[in-house]
MITORDREN-918635 format. One record per atom (N, C-alpha, C): x, y, z; residue in one letter. Coordinates in steps of 0.001 Angstrom, whole numbers, plus 500000, padded with zeros to 6 digits. Example, Ala and Ser with C-alpha at 12.3 -4.5 7.8 and 13.67 -1.06 7.14 Angstrom:
<pts>
513190494310507800A;512300495500507800A;513200496700507800A;512850497750507080S;513670498940507140S;512900500030507870S;
</pts>
This chain:
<pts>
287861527123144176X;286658527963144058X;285428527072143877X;284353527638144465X;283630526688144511X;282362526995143220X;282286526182142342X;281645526452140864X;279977526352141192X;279752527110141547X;278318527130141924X;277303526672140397X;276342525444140582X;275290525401139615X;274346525950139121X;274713526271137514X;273393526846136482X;272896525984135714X;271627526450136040X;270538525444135623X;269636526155134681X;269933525341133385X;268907526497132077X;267927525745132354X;266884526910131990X;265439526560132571X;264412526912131273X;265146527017129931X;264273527547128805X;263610526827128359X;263288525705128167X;262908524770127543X;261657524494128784X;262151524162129573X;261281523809131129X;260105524615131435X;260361526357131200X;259718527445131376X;258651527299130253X;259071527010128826X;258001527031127926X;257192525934128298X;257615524580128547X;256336523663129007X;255520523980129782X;256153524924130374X;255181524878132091X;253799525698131704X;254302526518130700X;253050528002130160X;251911527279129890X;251086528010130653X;249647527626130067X;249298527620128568X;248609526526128410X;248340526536126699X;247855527205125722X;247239528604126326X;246840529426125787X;247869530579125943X;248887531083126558X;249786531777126380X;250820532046125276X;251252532912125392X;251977532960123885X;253297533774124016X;254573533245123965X;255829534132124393X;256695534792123764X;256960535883123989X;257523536727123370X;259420536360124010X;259936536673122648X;261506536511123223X;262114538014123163X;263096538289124202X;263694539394124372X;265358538923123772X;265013539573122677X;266809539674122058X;267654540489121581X;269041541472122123X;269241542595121288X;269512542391120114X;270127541218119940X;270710541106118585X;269483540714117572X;268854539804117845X;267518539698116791X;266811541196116224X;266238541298117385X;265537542723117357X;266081543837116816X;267351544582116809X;268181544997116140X;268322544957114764X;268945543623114342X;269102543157113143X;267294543600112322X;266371543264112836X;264859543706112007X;265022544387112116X;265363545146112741X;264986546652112911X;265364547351112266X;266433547065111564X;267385547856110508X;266901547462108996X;266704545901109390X;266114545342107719X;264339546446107505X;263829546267108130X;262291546979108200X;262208548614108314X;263290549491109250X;262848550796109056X;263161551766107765X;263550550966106185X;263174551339105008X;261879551626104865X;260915550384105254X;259801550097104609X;259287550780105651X;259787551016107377X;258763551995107937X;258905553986107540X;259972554054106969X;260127555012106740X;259130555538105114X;259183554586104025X;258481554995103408X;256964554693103659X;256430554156104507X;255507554222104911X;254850555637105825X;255872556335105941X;255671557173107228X;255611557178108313X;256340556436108840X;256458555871110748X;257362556917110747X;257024558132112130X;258428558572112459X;259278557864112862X;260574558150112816X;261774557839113325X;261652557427114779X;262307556294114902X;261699555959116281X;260636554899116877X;259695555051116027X;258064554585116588X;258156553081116319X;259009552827115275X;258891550994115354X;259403550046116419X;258343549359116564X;258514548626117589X;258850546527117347X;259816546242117651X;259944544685116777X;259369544127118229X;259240542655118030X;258657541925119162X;259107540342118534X;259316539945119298X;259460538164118748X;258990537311119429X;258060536403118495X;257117536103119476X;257279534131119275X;257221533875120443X;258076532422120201X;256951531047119443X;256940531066118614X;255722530533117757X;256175529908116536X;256388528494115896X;256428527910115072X;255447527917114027X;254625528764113377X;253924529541112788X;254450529772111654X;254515530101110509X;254993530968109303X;254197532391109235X;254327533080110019X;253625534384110426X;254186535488111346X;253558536652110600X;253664537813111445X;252850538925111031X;252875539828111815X;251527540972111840X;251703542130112293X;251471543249111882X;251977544589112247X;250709545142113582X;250612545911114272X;249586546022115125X;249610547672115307X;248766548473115100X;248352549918114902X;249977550462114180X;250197549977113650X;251437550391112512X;252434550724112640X;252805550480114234X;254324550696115073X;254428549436115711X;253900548618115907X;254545547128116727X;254472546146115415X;255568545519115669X;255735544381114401X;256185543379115210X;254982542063115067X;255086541170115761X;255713540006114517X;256827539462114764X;257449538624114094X;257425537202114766X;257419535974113496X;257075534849114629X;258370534211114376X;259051533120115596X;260221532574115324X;259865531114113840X;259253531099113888X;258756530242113047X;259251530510111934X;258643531546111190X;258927532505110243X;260079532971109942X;261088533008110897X;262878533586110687X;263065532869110658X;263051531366111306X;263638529787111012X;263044529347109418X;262438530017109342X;261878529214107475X;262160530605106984X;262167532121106400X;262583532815105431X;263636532579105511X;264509531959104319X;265762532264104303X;266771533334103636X;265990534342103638X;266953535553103094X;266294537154103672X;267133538165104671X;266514539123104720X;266059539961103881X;265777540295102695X;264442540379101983X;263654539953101701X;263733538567101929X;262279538176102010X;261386538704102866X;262497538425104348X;261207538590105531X;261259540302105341X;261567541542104529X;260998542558104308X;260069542452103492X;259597541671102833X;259141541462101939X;257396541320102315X;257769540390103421X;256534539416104680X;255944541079105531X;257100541607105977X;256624542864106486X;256003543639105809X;256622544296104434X;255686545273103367X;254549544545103317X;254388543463102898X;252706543204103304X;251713543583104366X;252299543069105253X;251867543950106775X;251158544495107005X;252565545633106352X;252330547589106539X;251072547657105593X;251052546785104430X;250155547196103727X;248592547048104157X;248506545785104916X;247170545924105335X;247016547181106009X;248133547572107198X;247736549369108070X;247612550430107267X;248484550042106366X;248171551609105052X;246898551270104591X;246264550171104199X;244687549862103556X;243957550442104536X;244247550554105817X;242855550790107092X;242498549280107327X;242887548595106933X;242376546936107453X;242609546554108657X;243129547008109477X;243812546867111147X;242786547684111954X;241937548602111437X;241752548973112147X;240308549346112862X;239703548103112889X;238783547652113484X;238961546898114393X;239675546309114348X;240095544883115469X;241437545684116515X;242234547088115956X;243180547221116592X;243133547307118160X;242392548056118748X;241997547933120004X;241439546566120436X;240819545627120294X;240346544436120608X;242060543355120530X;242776543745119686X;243954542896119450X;244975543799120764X;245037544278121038X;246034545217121855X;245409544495123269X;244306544840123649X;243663543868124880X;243793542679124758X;243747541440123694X;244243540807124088X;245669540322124621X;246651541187123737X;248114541019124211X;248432541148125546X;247978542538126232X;248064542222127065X;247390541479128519X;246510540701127889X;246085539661128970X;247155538549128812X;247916538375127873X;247751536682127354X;249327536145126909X;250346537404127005X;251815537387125987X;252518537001127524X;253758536620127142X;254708536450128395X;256066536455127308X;256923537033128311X;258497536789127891X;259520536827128281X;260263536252127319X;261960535561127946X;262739535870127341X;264160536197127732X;265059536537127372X;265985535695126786X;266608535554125680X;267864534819124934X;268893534943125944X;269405534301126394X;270732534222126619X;270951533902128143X;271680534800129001X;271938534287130517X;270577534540131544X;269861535334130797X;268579535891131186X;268118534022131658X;267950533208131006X;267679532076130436X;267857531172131611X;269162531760132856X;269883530583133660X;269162531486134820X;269448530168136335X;269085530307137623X;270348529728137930X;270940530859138970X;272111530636139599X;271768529859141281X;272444528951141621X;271823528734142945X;271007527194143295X;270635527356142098X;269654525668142113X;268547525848142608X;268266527571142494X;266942528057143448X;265906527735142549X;264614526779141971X;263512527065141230X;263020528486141416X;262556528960142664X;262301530453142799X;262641531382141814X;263694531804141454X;264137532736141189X;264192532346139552X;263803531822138979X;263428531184137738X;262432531930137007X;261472532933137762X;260324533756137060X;261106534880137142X;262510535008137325X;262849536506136591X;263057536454135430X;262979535418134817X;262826535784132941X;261708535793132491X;260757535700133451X;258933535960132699X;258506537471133073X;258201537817132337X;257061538909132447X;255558539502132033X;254700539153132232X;253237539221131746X;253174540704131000X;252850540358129356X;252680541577128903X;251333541728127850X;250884540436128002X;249477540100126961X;249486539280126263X;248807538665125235X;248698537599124276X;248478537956122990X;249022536847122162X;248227536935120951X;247458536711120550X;246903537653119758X;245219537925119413X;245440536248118551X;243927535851118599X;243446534364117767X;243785534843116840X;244102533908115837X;244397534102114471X;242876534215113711X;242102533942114134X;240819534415113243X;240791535585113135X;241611536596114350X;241327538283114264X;242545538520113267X;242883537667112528X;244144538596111235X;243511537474110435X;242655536986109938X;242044536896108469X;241108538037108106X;241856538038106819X;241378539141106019X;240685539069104955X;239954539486104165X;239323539196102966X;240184538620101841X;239598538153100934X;240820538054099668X;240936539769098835X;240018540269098741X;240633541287098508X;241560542218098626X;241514542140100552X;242051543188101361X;243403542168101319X;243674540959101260X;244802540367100647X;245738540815099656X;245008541062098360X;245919541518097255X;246053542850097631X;244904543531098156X;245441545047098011X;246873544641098922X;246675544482100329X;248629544636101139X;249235543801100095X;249126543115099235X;250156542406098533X;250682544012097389X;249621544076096850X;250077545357096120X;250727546872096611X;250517546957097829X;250335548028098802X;252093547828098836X;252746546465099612X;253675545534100071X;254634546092098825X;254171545592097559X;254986545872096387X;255873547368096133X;254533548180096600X;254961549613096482X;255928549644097265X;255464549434098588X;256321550082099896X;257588549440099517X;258115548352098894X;258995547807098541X;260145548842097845X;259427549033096561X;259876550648095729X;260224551294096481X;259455552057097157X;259576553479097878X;260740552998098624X;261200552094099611X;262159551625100571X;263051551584099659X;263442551507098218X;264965551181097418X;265260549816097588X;263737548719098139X;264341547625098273X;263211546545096719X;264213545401096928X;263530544201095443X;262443543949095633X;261389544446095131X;259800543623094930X;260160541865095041X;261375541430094052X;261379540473093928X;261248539482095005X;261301539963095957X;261875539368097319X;260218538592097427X;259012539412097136X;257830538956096987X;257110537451096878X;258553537265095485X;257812536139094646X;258975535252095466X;260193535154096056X;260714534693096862X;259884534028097652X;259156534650098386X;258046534363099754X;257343533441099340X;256322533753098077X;255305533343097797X;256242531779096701X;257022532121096399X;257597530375096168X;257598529379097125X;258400530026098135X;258267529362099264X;257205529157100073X;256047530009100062X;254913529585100865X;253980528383099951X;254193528545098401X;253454527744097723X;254117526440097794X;255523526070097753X;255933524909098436X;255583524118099317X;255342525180100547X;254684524825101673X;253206524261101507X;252432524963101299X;251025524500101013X;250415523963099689X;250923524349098694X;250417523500097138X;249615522086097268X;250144521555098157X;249332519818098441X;248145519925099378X;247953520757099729X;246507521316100235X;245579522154099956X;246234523242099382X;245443524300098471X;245000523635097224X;245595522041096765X;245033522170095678X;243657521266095848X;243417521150097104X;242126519778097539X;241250521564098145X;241529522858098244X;241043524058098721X;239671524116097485X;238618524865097797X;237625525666096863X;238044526513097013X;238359527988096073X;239097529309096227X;238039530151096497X;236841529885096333X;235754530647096920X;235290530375097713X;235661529299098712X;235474529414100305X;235977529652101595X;237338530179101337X;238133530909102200X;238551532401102048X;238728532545103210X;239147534467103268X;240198534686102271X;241940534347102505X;242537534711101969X;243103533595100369X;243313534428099819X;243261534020098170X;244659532960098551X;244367531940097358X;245287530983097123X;246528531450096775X;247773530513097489X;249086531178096969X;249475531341095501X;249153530539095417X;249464530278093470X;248962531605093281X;247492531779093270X;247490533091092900X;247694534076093220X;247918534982094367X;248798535904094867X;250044535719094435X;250894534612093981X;252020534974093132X;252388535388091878X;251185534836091026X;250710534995089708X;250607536924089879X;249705537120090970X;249475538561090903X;250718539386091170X;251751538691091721X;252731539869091865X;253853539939091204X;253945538334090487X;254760538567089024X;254012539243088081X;252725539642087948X;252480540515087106X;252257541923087336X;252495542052088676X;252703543750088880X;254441544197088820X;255315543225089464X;256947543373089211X;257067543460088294X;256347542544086944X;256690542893085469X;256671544325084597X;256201544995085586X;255486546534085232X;256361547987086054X;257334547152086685X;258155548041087782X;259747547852087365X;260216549230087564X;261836549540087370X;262092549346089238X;263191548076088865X;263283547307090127X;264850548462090619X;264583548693091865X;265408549661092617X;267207549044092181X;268004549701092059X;269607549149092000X;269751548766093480X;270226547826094030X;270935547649095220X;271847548117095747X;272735548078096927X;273880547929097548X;274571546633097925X;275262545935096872X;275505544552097131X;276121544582098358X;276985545038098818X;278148545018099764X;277249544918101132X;275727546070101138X;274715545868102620X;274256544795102476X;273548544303101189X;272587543256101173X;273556542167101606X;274540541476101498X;276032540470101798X;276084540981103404X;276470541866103813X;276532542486105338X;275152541679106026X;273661542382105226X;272872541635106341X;272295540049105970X;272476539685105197X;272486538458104637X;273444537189105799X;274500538230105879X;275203537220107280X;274915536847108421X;274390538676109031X;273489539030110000X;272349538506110180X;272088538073109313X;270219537559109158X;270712535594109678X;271544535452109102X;272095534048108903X;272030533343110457X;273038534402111249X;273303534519112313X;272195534690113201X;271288535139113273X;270095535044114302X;269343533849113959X;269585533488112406X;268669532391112459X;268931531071112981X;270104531064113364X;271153530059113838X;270886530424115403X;270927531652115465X;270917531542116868X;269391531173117222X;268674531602116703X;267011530831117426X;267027529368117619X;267574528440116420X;267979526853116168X;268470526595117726X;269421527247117601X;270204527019118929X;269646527090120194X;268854527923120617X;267929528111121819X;267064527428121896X;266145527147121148X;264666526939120976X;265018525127120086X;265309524604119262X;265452523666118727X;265964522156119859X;265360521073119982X;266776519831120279X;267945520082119707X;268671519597119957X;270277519383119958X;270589518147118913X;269568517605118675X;269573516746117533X;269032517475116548X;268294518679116557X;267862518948115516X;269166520202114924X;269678520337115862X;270337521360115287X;271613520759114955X;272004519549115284X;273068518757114283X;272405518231113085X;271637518552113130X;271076518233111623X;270959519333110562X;270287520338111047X;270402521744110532X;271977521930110244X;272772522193111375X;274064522732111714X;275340521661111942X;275305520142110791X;276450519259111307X;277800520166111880X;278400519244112511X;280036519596112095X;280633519967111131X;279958519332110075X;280657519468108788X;281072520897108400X;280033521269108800X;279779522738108487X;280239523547108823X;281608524524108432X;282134525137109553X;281682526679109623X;281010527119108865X;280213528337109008X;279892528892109827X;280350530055110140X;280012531301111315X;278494530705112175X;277714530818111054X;276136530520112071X;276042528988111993X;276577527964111411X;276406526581112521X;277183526855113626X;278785527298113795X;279256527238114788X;278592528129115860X;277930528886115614X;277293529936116382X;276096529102117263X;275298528086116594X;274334527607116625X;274549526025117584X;275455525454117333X;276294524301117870X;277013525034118984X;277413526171119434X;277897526660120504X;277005527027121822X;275536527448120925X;274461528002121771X;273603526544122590X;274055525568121450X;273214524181121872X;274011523555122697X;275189523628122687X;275947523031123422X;276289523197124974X;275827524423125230X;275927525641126370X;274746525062126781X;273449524780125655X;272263524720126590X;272390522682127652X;272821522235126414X;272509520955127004X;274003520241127801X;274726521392128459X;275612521200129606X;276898521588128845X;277264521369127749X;278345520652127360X;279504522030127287X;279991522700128147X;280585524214128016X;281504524091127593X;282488522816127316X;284030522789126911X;283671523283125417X;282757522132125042X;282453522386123612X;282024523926123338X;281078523883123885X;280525525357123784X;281263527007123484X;282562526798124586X;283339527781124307X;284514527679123332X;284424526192123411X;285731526265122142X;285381527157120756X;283290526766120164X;282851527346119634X;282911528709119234X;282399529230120774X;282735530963121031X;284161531508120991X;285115530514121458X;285947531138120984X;286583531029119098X;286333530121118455X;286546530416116829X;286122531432116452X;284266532005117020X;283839532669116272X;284414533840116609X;285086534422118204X;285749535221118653X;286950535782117583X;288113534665117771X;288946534683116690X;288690535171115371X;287520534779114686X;287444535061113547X;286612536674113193X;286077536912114800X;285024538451114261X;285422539387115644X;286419539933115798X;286829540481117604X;286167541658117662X;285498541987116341X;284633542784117052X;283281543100117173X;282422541374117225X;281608541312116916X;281063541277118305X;280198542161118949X;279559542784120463X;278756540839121233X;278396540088119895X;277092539401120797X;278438537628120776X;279122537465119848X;279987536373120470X;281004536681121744X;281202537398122023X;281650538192123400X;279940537922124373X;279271538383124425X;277751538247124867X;277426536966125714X;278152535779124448X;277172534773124816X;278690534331125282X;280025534414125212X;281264533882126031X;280697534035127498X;280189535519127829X;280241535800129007X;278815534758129621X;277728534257128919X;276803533142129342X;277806532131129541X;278716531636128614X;279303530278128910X;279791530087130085X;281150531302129926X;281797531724131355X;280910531875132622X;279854532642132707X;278971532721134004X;278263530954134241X;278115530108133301X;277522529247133751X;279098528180134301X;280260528227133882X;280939527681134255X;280952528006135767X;281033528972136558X;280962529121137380X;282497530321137852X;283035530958136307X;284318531794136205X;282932533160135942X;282845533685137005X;282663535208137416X;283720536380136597X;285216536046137383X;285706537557136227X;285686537224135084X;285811535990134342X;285650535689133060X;284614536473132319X;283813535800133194X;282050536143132846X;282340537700132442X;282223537823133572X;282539540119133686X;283477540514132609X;284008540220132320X;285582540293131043X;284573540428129944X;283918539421129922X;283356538774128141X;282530540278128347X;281669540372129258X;280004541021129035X;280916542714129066X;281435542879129498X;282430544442129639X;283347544634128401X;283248543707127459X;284098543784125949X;282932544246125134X;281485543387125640X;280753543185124981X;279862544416124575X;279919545314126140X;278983546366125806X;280195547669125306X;281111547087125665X;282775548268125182X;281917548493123359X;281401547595122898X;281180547451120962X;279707547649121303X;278892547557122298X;277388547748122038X;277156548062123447X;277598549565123621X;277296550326124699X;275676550396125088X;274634550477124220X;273240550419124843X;272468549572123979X;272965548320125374X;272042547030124972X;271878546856126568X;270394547052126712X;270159546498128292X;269573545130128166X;269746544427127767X;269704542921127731X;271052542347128218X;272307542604127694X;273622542621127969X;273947543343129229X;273507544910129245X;273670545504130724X;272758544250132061X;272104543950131874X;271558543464132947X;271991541964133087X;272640541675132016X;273182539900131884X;274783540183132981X;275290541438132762X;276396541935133604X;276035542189134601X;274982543329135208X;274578542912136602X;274528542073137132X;273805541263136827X;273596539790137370X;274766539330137874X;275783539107136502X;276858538170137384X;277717538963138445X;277828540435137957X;278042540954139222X;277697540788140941X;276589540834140720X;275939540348141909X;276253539514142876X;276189538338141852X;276939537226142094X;278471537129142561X;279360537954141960X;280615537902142340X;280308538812143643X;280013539453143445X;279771540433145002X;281117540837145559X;282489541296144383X;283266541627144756X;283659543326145630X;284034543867146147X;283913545866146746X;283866546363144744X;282443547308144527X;282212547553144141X;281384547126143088X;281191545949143250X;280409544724142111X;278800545836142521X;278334546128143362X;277067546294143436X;276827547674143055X;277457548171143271X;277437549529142893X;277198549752141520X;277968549558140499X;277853548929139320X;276656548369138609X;276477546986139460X;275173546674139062X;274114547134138961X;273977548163140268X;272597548958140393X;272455550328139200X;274091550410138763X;274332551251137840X;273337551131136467X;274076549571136363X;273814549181135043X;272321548761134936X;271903548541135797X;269996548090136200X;269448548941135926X;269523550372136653X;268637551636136307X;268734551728134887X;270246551853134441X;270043552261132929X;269601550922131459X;269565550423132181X;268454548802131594X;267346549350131225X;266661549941132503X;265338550016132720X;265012551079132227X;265718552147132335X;265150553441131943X;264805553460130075X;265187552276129577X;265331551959128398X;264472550735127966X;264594549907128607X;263467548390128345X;263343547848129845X;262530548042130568X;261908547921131982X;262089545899131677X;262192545562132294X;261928543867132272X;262260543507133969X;261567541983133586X;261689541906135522X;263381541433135743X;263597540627135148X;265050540345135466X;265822541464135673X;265609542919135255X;266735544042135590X;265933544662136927X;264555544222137346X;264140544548138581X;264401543863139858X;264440542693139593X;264894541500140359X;266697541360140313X;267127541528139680X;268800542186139795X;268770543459140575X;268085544477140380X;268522545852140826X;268379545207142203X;266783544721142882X;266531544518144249X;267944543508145213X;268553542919144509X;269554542396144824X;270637543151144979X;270846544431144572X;272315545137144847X;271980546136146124X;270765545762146328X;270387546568148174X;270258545682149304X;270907546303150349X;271331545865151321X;270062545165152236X;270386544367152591X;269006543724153437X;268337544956154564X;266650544656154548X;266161545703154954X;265730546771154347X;266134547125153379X;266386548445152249X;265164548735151621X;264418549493151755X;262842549560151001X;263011549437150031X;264277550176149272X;264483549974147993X;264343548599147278X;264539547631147999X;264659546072147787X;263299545858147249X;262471546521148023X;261080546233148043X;260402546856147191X;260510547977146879X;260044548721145737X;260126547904144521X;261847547601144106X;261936546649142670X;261484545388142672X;261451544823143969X;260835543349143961X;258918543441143207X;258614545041143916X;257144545281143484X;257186545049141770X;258307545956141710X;258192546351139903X;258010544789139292X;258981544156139585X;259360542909139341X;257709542054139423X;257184541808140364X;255907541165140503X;255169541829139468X;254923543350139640X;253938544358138646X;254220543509136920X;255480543753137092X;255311543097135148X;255422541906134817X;255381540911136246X;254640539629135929X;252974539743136165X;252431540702136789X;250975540498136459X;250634539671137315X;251512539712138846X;251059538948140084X;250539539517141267X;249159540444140847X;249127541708141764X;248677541310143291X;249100540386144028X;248797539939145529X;250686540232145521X;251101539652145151X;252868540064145952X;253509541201145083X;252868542050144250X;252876543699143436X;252646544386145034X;251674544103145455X;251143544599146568X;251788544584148336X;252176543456148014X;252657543050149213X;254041543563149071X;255043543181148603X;255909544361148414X;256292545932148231X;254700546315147854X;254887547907147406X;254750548238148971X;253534547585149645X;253528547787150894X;254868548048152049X;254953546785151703X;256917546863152778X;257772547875152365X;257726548517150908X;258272549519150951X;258236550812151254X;256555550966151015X;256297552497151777X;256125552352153263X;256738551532153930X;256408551578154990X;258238551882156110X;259361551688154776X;260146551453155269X;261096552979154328X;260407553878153335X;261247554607152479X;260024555727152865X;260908557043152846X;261023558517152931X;259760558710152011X;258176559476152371X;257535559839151494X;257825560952150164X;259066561480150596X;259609562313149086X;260005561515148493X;260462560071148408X;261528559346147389X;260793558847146493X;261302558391144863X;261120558066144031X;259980556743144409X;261021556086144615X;260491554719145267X;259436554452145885X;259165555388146774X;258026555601147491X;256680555984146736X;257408556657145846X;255750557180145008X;255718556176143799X;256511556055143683X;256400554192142182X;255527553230143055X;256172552900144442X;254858551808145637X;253779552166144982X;253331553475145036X;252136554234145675X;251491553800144141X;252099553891143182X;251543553680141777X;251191552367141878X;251654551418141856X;251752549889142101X;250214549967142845X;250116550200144153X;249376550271144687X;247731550487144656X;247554551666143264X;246357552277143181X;246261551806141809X;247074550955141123X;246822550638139563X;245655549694139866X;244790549898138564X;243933549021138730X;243941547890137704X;244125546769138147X;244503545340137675X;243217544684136680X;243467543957135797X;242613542998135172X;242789541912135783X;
</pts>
């Protein structure tokens, strides 16, 4: 069989970005995992059910920022340095607290325009590879969705500081989760900065010194009946939390850095997790799967080490393998279209009687759920040459990179070649008459 070459392109893709761009990562399992730690604090806040939105935004930063009080922009920076999921609820109740103050919301519209001029994003995992040795086909893991606003547009007063710190505290309460998690943060951020804040004047910057914002919230915790826990959840996501943070190391980090983080020595679920993901990236797949498979062995029914087998397997150049891992994977996490479309793909690729059928299956229902170009640029691949349909998703595909000369040029070839009643035909027609920045 002939082992056709994958070529990870993650590392390559971030150099190439213009320097003012800013990338967002697409992950089910990250995104997920917040999502569960945070919709306490969106619930006692009052977010309906539903409305939160996580985002990860690829940035070595110690930061993150809520945006009109349903998008929560988290930075990888920030999950690689909190080390405990209450803290980073902790980082969030602050947040929320500036949107509960009204402090967001002057700049909210001015911050929303910039995102989307200026954000781009990529997907964790097989999303990540180009099958083929084609450079081309390398911008199906980008998609133009806006930028992040300058950080001058999230300084805040020192006031409007303590209030979300106090605001943060509450929402803490109300969620049944530890204030304490607070002074957690603020230990750790004063670690971080203490050797500079203390050469700072405290009356010449916006936001108040750490020292003192911690001072202030050990003396409001001192005044609060701290919620009882659930040891058994907090241990559950404590692992969970462990585990993504290992997995970012792994993607985003050298391979020296993450034997440093993650020796051998270490035989822990998230180094091996993390040493499996690095190992995959910088060729090495024997290693890689031996990895995936311990952690296999040790968790069979854990949906995302199945996930990333089926990356190892697809980059080896073992197709049913591949298909095996990613078809176990969504068997335990039926709606994850990050995973559905990591299975298209290699489908595609195998192009066995019925591989396409399937794929186009699993593409629509990707999309009908999280639109991205890689499940547009997969779908256009399970149609037959000639097929307007080809042309329609190739449009979509250009449209949410924000490349409106071949948005165009494709929507074109398709209404020219598909039935004016069809779907497809009137999505062209949208493509067509949108009006572009």
């Amino acid at each position: 069989m002939l082992v056709r070459k994958i070529i990870a392109i993650f590392v390559a893709l971030f150099i190439a970005m213009p320097a003012h761009a800013v990338s967002l990562i697409n992950d089910t399992e990250t995104e997920t995992l917040i999502t569960e730690l945070i919709t306490p604090l969106a619930t006692a806040a009052n977010i309906p059910d539903g409305r939160l939105r996580v985002h990860i935004v690829n940035d070595d930063d110690f930061n993150a920022f809520v945006m009109g009080g349903e998008d929560v922009y988290v930075y990888t920076g920030l999950l690689k340095q909190i080390k405990t999921p209450s803290a980073l609820q902790a980082v969030i109740a602050h947040e929320l607290g500036h949107t509960i103050g009204g402090h967001m919301a002057q700049m909210s519209a001015r911050m929303e325009s910039e995102m989307k001029r200026a954000m781009m994003i990529q997907a964790l995992g097989i999303g990540l590879m180009v099958a083929g040795g084609n450079p081309g086909l390398g911008a199906g893991v980008l998609a133009g969705a806006g930028g992040v606003a300058q950080q001058s547009m999230l300084a805040f007063s020192r006031d409007e500081e303590r209030i979300a710190d106090d605001m943060g505290v509450d929402l803490m309460v109300r969620a049944g989760l530890d204030p304490n998690a607070f002074i957690t943060v603020f230990d750790q951020m004063h670690e971080m900065s203490s050797a500079i804040e203390s050469r700072v004047n405290p009356t010449r910057v916006n936001h108040p010194l750490t020292a003192e914002r911690l001072k202030n919230v050990r003396e409001k915790i001192a005044q609060i009946d701290i919620p009882k826990n659930d040891k058994n959840k907090i241990t559950k996501q404590s692992n969970a939390y462990e585990l993504i943070r290992a997995k970012l190391v792994g993607y985003l980090d050298p391979l020296k850095t993450v034997l440093v983080k993650y020796p051998y020595t270490d035989k822990s679920d998230a180094a091996i997790y993390a040493r499996a993901i690095a190992n995959m990236r910088g060729g090495n797949l024997d290693a890689a799967r031996v990895g995936c498979g311990t952690l296999i062995s040790r968790h069979q029914s854990a949906p995302y080490f199945y996930e990333l087998l089926g990356d190892i397997e697809f980059q080896f150049g073992h197709y049913d393998d591949s298909v095996d891992a990613y078809e176990k994977s969504l068997t335990l996490m039926p709606n994850a279209p990050q995973i559905q479309t990591a299975l298209a793909l290699v489908l595609t690729e195998r192009n066995k009687p019925g591989d396409m059928d399937r794929a186009a299956e699993l593409t629509r229902r990707a999309i009908l759920v999280e639109p991205t170009p890689l499940a547009y640029w997969t779908l256009a691949k399970t149609f037959a040459d000639g097929d307007g349909r080809a042309d329609w998703a190739m449009a979509e595909y250009y449209n949410l990179n924000n490349d409106e000369k071949n948005a165009k040029t494709y929507a074109k070839r398709a209404r020219k070649k598909l039935k004016s009643n069809t779907p497809e035909y009137i999505k062209s027609g949208d493509i067509l008459d949108k009006k572009w920045r």
